[in-house]
C-alpha positions as YAML, in Angstrom:
chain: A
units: angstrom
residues:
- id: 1
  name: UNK
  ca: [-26.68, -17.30, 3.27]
- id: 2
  name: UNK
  ca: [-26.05, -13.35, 2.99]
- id: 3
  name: UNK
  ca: [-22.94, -12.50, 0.80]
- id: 4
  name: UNK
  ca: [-21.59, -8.84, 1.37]
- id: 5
  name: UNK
  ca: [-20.73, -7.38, -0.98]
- id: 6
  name: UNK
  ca: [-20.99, -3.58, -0.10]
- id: 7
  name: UNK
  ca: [-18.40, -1.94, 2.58]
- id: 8
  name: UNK
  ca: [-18.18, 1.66, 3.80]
- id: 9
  name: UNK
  ca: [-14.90, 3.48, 2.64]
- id: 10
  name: UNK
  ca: [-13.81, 7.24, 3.60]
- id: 11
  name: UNK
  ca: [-12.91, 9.56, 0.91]
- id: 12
  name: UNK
  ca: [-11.61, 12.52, -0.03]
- id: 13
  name: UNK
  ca: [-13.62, 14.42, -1.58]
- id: 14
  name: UNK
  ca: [-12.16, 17.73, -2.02]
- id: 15
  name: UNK
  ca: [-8.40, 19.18, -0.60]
- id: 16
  name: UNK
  ca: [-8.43, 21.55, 2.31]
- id: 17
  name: UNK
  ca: [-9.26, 20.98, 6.09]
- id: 18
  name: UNK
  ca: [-9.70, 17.80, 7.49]
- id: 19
  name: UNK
  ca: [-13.20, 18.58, 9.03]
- id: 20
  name: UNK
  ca: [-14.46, 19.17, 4.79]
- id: 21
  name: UNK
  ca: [-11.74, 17.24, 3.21]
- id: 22
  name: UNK
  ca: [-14.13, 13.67, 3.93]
- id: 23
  name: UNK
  ca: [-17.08, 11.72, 3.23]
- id: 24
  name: UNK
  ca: [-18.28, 8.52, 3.68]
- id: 25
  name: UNK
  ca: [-19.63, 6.20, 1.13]
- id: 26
  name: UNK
  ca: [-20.58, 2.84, 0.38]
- id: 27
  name: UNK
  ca: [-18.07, 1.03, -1.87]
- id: 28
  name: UNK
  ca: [-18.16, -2.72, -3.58]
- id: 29
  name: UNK
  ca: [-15.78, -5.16, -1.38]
- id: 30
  name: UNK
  ca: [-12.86, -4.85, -3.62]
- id: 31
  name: UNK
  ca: [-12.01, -8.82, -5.10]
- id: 32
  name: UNK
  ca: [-8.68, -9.91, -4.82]
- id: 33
  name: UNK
  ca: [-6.31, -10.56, -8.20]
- id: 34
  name: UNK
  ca: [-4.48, -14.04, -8.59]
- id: 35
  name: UNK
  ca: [-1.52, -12.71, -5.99]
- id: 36
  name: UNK
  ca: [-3.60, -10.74, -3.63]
- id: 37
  name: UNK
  ca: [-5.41, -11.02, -0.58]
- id: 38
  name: UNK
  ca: [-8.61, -8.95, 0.84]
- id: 39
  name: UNK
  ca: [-8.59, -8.24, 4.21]
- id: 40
  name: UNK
  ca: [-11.50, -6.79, 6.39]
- id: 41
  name: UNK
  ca: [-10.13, -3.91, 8.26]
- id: 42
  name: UNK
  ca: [-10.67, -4.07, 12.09]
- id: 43
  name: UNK
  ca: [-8.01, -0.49, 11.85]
- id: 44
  name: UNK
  ca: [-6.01, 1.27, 10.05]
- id: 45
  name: UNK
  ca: [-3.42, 3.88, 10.78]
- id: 46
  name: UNK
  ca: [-2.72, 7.43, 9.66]
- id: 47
  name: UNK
  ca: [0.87, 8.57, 8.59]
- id: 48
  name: UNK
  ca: [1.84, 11.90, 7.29]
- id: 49
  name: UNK
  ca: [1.47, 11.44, 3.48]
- id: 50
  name: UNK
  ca: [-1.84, 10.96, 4.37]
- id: 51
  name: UNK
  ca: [-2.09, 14.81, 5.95]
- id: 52
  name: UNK
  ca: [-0.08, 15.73, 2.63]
- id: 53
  name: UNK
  ca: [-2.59, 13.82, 0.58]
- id: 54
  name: UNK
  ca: [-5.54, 15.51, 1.54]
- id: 55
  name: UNK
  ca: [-3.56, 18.81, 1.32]
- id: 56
  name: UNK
  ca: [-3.01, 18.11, -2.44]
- id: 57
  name: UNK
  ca: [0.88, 18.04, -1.79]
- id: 58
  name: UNK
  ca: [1.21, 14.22, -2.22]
- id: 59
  name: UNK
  ca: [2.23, 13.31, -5.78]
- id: 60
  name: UNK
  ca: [1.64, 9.27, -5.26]
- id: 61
  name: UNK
  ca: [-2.20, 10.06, -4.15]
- id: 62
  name: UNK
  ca: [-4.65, 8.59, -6.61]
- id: 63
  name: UNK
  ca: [-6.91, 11.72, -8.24]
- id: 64
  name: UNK
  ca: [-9.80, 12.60, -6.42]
- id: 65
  name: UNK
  ca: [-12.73, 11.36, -5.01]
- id: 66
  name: UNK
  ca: [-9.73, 8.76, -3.49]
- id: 67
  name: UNK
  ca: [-9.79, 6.32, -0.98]
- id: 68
  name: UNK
  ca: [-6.32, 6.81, 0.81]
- id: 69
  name: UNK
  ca: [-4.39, 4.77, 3.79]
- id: 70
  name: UNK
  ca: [-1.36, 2.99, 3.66]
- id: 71
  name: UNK
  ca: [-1.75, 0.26, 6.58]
- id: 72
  name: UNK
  ca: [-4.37, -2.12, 8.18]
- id: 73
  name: UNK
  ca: [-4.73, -4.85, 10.29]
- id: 74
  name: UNK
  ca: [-7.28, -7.14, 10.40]
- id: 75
  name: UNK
  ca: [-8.63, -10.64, 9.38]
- id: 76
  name: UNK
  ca: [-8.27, -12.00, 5.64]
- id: 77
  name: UNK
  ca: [-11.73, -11.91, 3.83]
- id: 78
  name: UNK
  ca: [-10.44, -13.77, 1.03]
- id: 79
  name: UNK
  ca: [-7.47, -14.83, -1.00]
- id: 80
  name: UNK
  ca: [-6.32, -14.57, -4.96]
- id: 81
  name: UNK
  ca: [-6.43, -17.83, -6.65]
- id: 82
  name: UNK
  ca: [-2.35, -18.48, -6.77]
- id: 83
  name: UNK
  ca: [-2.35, -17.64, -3.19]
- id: 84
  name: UNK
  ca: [-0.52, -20.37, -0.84]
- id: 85
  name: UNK
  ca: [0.87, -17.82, 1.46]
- id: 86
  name: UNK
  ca: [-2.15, -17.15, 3.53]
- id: 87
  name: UNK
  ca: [-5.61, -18.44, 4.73]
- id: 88
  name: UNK
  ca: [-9.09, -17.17, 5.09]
- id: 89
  name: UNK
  ca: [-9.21, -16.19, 8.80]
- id: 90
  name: UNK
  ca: [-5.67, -15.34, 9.63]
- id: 91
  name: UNK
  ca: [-4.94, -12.18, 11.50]
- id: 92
  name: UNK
  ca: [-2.65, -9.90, 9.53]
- id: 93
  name: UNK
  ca: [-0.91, -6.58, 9.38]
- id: 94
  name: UNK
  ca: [-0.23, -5.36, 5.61]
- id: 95
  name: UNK
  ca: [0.69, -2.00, 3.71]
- id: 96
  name: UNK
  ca: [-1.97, -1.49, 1.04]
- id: 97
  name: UNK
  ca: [-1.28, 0.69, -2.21]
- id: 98
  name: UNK
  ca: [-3.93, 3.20, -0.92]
- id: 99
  name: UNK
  ca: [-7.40, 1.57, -0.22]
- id: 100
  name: UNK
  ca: [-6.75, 1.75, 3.30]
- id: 101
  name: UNK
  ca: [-9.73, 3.83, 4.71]
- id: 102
  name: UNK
  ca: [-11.95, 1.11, 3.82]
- id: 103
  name: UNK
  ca: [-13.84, -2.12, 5.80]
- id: 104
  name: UNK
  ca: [-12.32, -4.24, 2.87]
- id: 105
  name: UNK
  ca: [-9.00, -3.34, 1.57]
- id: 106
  name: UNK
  ca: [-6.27, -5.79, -0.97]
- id: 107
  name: UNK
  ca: [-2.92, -5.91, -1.04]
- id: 108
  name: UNK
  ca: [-0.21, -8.14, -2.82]
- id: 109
  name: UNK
  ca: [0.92, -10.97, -1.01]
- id: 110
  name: UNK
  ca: [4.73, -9.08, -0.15]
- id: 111
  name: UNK
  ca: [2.61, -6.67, 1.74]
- id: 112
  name: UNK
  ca: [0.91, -8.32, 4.46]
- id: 113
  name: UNK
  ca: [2.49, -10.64, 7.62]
- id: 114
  name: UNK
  ca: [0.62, -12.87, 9.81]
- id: 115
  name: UNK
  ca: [0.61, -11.45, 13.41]
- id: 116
  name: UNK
  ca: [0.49, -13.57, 16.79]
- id: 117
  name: UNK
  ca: [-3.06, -13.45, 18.64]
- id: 118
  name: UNK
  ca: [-1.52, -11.33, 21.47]
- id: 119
  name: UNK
  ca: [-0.51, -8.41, 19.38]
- id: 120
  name: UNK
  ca: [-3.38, -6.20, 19.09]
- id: 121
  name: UNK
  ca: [-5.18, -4.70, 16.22]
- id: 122
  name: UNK
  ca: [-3.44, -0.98, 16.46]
- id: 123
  name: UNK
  ca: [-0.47, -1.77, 17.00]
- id: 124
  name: UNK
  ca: [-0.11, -3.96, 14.38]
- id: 125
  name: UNK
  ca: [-1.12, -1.17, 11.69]
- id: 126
  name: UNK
  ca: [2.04, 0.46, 13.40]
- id: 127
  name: UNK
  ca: [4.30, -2.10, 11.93]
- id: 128
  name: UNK
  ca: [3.37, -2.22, 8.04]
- id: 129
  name: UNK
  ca: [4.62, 1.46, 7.27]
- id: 130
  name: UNK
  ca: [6.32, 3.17, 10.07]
- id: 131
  name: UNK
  ca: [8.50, 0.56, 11.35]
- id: 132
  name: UNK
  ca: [8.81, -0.97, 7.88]
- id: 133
  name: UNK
  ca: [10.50, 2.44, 7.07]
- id: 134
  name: UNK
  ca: [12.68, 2.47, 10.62]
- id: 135
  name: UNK
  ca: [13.57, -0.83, 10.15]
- id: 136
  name: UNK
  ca: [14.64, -0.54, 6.08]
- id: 137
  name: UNK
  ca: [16.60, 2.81, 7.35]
- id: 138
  name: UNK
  ca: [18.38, 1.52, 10.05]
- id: 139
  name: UNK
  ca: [19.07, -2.13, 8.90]
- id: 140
  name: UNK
  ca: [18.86, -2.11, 4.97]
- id: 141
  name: UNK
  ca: [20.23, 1.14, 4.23]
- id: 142
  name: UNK
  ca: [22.79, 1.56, 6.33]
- id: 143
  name: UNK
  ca: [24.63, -0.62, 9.17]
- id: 144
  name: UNK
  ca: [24.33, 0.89, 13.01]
- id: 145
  name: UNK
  ca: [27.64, 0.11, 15.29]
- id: 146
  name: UNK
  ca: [27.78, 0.15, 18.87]
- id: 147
  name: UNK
  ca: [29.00, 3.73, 19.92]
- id: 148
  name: UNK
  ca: [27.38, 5.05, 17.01]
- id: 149
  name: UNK
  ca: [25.90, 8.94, 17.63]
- id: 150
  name: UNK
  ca: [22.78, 8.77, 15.65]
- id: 151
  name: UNK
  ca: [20.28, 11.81, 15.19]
- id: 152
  name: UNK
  ca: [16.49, 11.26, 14.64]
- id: 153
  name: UNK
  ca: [14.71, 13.71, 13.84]
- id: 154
  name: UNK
  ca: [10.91, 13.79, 14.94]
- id: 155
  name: UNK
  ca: [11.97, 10.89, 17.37]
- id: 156
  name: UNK
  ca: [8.69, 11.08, 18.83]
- id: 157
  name: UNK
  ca: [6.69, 10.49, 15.82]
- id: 158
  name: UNK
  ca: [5.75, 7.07, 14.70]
- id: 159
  name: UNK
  ca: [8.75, 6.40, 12.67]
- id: 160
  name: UNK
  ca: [11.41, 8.25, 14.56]
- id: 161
  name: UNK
  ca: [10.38, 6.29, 17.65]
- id: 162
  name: UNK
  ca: [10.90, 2.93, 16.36]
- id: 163
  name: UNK
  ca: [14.17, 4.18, 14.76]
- id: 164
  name: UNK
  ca: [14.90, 5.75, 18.56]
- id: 165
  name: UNK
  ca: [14.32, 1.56, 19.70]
- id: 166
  name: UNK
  ca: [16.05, -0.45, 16.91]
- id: 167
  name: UNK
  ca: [18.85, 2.41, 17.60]
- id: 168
  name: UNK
  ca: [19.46, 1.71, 21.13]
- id: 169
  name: UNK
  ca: [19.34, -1.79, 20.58]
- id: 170
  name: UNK
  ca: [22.79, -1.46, 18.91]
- id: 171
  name: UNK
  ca: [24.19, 0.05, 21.33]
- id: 172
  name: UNK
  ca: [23.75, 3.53, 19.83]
- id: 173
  name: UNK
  ca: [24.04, 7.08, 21.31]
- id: 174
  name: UNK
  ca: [21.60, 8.94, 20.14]
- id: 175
  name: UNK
  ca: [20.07, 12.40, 19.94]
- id: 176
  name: UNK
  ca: [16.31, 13.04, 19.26]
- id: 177
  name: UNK
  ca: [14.49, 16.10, 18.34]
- id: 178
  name: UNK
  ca: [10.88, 16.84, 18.79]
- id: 179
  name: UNK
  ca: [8.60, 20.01, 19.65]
- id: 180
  name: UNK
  ca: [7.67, 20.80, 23.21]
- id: 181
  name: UNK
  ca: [6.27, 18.97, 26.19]
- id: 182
  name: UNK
  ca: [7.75, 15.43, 24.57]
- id: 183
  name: UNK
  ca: [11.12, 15.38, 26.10]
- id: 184
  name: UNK
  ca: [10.12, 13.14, 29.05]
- id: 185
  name: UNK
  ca: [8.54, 11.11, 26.47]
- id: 186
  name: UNK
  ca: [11.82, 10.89, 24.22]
- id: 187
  name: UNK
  ca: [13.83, 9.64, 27.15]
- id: 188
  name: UNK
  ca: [11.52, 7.05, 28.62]
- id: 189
  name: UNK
  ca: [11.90, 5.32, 24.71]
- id: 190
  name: UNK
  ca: [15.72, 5.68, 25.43]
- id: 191
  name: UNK
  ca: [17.11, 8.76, 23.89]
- id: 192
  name: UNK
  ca: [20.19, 9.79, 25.41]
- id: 193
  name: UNK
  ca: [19.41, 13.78, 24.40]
- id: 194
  name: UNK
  ca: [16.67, 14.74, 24.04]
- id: 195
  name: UNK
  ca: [16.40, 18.47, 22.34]
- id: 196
  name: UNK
  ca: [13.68, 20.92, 21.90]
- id: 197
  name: UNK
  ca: [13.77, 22.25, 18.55]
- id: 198
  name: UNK
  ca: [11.31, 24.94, 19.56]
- id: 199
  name: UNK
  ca: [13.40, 26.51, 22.17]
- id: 200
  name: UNK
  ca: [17.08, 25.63, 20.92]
- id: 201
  name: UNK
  ca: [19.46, 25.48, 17.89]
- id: 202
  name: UNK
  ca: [19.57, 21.30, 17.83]
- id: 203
  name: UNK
  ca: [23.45, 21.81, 15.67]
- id: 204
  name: UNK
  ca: [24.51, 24.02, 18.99]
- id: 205
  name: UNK
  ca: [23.02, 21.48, 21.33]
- id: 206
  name: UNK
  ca: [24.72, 18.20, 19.53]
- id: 207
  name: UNK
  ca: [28.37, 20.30, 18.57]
- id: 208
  name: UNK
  ca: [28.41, 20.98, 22.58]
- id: 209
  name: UNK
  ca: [28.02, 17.54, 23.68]
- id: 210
  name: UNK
  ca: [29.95, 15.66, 21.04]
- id: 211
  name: UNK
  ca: [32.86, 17.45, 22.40]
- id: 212
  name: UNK
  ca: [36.05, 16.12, 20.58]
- id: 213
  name: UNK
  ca: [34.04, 13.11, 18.85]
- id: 214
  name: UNK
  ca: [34.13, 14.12, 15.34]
- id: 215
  name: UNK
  ca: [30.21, 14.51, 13.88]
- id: 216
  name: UNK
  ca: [26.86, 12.64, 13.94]
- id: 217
  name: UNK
  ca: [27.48, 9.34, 12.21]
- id: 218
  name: UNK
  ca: [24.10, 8.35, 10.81]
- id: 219
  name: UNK
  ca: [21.10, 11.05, 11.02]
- id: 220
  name: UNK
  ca: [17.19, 9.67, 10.25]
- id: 221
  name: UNK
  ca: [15.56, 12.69, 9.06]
- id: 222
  name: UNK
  ca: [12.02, 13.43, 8.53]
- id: 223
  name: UNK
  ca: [11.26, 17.08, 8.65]
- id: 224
  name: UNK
  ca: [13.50, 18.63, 5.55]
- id: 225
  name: UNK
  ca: [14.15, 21.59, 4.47]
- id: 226
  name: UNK
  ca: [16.43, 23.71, 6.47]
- id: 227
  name: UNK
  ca: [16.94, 20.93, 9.42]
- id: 228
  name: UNK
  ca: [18.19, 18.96, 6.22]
- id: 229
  name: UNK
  ca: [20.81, 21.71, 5.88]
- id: 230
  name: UNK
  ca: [22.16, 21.68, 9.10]
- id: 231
  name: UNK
  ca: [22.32, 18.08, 9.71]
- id: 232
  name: UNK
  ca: [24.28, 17.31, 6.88]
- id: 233
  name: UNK
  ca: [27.00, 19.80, 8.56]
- id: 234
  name: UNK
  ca: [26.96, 18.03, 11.70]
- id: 235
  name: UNK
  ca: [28.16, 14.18, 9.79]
- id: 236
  name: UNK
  ca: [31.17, 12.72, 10.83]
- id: 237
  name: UNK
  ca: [33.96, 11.67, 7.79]
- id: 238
  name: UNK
  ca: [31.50, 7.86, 6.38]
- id: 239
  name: UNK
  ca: [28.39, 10.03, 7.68]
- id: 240
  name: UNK
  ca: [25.43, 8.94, 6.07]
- id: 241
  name: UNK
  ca: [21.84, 11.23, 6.36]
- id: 242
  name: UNK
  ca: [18.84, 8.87, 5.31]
- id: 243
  name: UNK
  ca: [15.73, 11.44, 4.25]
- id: 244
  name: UNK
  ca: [12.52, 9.80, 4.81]
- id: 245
  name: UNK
  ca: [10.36, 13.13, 4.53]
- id: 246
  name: UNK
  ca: [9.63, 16.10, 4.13]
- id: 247
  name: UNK
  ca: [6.95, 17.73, 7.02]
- id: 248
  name: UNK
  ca: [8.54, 21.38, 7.48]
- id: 249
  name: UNK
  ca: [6.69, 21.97, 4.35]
- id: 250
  name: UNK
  ca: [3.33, 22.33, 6.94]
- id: 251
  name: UNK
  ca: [3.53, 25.75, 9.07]
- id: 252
  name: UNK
  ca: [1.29, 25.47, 12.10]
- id: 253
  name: UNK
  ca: [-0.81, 22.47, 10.33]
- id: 254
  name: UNK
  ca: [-1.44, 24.59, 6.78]
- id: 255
  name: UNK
  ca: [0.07, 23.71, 3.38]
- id: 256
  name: UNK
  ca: [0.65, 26.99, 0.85]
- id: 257
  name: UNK
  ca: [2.95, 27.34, -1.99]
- id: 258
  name: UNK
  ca: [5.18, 29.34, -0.72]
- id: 259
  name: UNK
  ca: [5.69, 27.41, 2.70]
- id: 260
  name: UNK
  ca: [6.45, 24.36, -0.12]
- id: 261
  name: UNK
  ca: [9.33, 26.63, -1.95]
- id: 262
  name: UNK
  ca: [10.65, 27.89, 1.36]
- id: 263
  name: UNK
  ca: [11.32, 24.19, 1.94]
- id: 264
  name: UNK
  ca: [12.54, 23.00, -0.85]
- id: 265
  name: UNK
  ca: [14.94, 26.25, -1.00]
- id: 266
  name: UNK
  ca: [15.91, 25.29, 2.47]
- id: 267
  name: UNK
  ca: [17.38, 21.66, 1.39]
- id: 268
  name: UNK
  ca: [20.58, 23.46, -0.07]
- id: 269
  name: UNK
  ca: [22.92, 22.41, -3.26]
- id: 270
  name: UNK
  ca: [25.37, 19.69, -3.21]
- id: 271
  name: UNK
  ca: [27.56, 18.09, -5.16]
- id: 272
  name: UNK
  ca: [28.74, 14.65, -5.63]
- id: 273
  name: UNK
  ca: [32.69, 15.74, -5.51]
- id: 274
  name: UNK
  ca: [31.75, 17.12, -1.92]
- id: 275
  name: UNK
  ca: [30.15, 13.93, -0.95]
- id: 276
  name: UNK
  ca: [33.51, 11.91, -2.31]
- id: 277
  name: UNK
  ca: [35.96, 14.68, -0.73]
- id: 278
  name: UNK
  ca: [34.03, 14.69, 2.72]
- id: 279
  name: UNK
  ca: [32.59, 10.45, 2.76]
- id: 280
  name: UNK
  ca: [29.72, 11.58, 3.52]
- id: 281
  name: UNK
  ca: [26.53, 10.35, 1.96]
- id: 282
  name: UNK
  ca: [22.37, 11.05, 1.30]
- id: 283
  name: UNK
  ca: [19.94, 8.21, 0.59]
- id: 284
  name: UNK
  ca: [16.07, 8.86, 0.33]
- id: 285
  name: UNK
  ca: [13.69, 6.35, 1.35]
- id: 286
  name: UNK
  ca: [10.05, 5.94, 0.11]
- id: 287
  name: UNK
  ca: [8.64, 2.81, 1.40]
- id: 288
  name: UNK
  ca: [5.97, 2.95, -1.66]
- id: 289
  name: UNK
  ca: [8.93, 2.86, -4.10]
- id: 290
  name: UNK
  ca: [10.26, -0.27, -2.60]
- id: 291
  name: UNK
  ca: [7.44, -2.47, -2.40]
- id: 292
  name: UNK
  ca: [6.61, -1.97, -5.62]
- id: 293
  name: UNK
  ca: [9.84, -2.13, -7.35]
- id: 294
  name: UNK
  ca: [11.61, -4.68, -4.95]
- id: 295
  name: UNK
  ca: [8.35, -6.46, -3.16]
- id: 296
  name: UNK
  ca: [10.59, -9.21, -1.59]
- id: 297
  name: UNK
  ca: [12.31, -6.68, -0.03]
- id: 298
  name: UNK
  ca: [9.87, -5.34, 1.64]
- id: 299
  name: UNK
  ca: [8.18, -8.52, 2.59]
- id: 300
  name: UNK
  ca: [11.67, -9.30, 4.73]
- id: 301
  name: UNK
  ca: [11.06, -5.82, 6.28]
- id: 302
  name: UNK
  ca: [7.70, -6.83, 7.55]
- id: 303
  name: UNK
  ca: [8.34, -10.29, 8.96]
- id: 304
  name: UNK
  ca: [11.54, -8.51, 10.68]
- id: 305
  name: UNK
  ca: [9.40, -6.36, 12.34]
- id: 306
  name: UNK
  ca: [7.13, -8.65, 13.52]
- id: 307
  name: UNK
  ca: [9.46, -10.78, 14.96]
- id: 308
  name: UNK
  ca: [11.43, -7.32, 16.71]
- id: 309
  name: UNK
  ca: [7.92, -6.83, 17.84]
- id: 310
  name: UNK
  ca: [7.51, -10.34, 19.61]
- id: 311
  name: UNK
  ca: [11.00, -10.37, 20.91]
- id: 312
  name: UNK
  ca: [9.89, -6.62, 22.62]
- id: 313
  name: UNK
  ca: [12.79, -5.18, 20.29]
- id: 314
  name: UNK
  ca: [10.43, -2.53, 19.71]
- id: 315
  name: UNK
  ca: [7.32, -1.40, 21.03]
- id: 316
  name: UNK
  ca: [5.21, 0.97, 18.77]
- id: 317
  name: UNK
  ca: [3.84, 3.73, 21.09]
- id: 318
  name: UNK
  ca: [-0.27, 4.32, 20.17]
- id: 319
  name: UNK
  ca: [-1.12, 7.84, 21.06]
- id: 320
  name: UNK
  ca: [-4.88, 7.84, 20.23]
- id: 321
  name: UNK
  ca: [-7.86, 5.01, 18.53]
- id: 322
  name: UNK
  ca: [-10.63, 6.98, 17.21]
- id: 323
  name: UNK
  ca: [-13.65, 5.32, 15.65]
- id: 324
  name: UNK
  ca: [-13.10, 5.60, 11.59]
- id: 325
  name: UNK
  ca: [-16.29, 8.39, 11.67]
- id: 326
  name: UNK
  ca: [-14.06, 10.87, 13.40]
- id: 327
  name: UNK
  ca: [-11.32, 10.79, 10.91]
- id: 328
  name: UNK
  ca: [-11.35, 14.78, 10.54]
- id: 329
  name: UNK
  ca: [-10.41, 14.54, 14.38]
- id: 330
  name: UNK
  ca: [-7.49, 12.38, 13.89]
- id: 331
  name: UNK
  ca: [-5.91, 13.99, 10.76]
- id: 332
  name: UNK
  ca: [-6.25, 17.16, 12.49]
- id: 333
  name: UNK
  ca: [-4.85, 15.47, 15.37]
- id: 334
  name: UNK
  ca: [-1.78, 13.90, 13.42]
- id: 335
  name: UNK
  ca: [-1.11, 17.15, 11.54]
- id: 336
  name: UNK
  ca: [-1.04, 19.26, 14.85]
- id: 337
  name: UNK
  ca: [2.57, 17.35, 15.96]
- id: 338
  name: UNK
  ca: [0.99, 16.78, 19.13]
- id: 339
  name: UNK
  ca: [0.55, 13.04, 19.21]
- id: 340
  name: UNK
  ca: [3.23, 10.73, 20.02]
- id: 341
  name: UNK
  ca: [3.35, 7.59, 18.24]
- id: 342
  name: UNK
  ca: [0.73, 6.17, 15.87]
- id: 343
  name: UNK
  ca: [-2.90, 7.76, 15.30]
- id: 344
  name: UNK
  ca: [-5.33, 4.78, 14.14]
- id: 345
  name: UNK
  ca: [-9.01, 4.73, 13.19]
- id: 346
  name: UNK
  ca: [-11.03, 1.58, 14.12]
- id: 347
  name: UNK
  ca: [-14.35, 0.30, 12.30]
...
């Protein structure tokens, strides 16, 4: 009988544009350790530290030539020898420490979830890192009441979406931001305002219609910077902003130095009297941080989301499945804020 033991994996070879930034290689089928599982990737999904990655702007990335990707779904190849979570055969959805742009990828056993037979292979990569995050930012780091006014930023995104679902499931108001030509989009998921950020000042748009309401209570913020700034303003007294991100640093798809300072000069100075004085309160999220340094954690996040998945809680939106050769196409695609949703590659 023939054993593989070669896959194809997509690397990065060198920073820059996506259509010279890749190259495809053969690789050894990467074995499992005694708490791991390998799992051969039917797809895997694109977020945007994967855009900053190949832009040289992520600081987690592994040095190059790298094999990056945070999420797959697929079948499990094999399993570590103290594994009793999982069997050969089972269809899963799992966050992998990088690895991901690979036929074969491992992950600890915290990072992966069985999925039922009816939820497809795409939308499954959805659920191990972007509604991981929604879900840890709406229901670990802070609790959402009914009534709430909530802001998401990039509410059309893969993240912000989910966060836009789990939000109105609560009973939340909520106001969502995203470029042009997605506003139809943001209300069919539920948004009760949807704003253009292109075309208007978002902190004019939400001061109008809060009207003698008091603030934003909870904003989910992606973009940084600036929009960081002025969101803050807009929290109500026990206002909490969770930061998951930091995408304004990209002007019109390109990374640069000074696009990078802008942004960071944009975020503003605080101090932890104003925070007491005003109740109001920051809390940054990185997913990577958390399943490494609290893996049970993260391992409730992914059955949650599963199960809000099954119960139609939430519905991950899939803009686009390209084939894994044309993965200049679908960074360039995720980096261009068109899509809506997830972008995913398929072998």
């Amino acid at each position: 009988m023939l054993i593989l033991s070669r896959m194809k994996a997509i690397y990065i070879t060198k920073t820059g544009p996506a259509d010279k930034a890749f190259e495809t290689k053969e690789a050894t089928i990467p074995s499992p350790t005694a708490r791991e599982i390998c799992i051969k990737v039917e797809c895997f999904g694109l977020n945007f530290a994967d855009v900053l990655a190949r832009q040289g702007l992520y600081q987690d990335a592994p040095p190059l030539p790298s094999v990056i990707g945070y999420d797959v779904a697929g079948f499990v190849h094999a399993i570590g020898s103290d594994v009793t979570e999982f069997t050969v055969g089972q269809r899963v959805t799992a966050l992998t420490r990088f690895g991901g742009y690979a036929e074969y990828a491992t992950t600890m056993v915290e990072g992966a979830a069985v999925i039922p037979d009816h939820l497809d292979f795409p939308t499954a990569t959805a659920l191990a890192t972007q509604a991981c995050t929604a879900y840890f930012c709406t229901d670990e780091c802070v609790n959402l009441y009914e009534g709430d006014r909530v802001l998401i930023q990039a509410a059309a995104g893969g993240v912000g979406s989910i966060q836009v679902q789990i939000a109105k499931s609560k009973g939340c108001i909520v106001y969502g931001t995203a470029s042009s030509g997605k506003q139809d989009f943001l209300r069919e998921l539920g948004v009760d305002f949807p704003i253009d950020y292109t075309k208007e000042d978002f902190t004019k748009s939400i001061r109008q219609s809060l009207g003698d309401y008091p603030g934003i209570d909870v904003v989910f913020d992606s973009i940084g910077g600036k929009s960081f700034k002025q969101a803050f303003k807009l929290l109500a007294p026990g206002g909490r902003l969770v930061f998951i991100g930091a995408a304004s640093q990209l002007k019109n798809g390109k990374a640069n130095l000074l696009n990078t300072i802008g942004m960071a000069a944009g975020f503003g100075l605080y101090s932890p009297i104003q925070m007491i004085m005003q109740s109001k309160a920051m809390i940054g999220v990185n997913m990577l941080r958390i399943a490494d340094g609290r893996p049970h954690v993260f391992k409730s996040c992914l059955d949650n989301v599963v199960k809000l998945w099954d119960s139609k809680v939430i519905q991950p939106h899939i803009h686009k499945v390209l084939d894994a050769s044309d993965i200049g196409q679908a960074h360039q695609l995720l980096e261009s804020r068109q899509s809506r949703g997830k972008v995913v590659c398929q072998w």
